[in-house]
C-alpha positions as CSV (number, residue, x, y, z in Angstrom):
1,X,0.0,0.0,0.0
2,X,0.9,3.7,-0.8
3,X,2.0,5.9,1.9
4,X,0.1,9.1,2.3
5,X,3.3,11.5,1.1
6,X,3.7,8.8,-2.1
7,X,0.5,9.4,-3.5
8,X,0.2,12.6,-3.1
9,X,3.0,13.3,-5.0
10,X,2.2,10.9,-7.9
11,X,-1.2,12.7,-8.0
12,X,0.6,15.9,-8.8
13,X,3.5,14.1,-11.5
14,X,-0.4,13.5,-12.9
15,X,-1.7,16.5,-12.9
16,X,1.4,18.1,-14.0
17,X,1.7,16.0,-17.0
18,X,-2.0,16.5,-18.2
19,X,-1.2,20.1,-17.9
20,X,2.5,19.7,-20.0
21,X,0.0,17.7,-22.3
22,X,-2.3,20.3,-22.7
23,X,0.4,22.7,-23.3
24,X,1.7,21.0,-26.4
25,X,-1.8,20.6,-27.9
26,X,-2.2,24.2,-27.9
27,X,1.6,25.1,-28.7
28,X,0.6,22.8,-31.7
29,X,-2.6,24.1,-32.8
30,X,-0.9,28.0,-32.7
31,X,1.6,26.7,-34.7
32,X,-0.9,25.1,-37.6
33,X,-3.7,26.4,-37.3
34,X,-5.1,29.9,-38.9
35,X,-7.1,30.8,-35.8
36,X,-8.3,34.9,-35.5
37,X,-6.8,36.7,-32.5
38,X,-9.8,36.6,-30.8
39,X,-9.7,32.6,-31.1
40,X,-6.0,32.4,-30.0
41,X,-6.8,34.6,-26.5
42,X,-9.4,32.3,-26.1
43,X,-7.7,29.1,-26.9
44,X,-4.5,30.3,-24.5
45,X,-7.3,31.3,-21.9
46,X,-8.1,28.1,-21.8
47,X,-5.6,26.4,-21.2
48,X,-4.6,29.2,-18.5
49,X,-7.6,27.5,-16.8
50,X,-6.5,23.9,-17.0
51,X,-3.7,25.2,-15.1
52,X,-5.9,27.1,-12.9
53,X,-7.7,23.8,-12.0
54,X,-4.6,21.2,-12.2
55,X,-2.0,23.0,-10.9
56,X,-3.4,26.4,-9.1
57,X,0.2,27.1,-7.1
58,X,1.8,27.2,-10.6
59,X,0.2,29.9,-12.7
60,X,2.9,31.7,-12.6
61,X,4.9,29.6,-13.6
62,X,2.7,29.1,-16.9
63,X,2.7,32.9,-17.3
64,X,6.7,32.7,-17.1
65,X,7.2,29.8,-19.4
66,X,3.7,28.9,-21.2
67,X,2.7,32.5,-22.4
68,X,6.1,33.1,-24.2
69,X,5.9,29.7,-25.7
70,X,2.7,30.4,-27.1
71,X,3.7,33.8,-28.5
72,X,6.5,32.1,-30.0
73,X,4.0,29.5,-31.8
74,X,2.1,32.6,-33.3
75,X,4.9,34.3,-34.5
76,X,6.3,30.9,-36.4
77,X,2.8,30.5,-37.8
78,X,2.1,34.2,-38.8
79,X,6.5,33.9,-40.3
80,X,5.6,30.5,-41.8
81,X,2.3,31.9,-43.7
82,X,3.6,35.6,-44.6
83,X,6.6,33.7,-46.3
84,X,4.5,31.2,-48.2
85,X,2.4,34.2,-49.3
């Protein structure tokens, strides 16, 4: 049997890794996807709220490292698309 301290912590390497999961999917989709402005606030928003509800003690950590990601997706689509143009 699990000791208390044990599971704990695997139920947070869980709920870290759905959040890391659900940071790719949307690094993905900004990266692909011709979504307006409006839809990529929302879509980031999102995701800012599966963090909110996996991992509430590290939002700010997702603003540090997540946000810029994301930015970094959009600018590679918008580069990727202008240059194809």
């Amino acid at each position: 049997m699990e000791e208390p301290d044990e599971a704990a912590a695997q139920r947070q390497r869980r709920r870290r890794r759905a959040l890391q999961r659900v940071a790719a999917r949307v690094e993905a989709l900004l990266r692909t996807t011709d979504f307006t402005e409006s839809q990529r606030r929302h879509l980031i928003a999102d995701a800012r709220e599966a963090c909110q509800l996996l991992c509430p003690d590290k939002l700010d950590v997702f603003d540090m490292i997540y946000v810029p990601r994301f930015e970094k997706a959009i600018q590679h689509y918008q580069q990727t698309h202008r240059d194809a143009s």
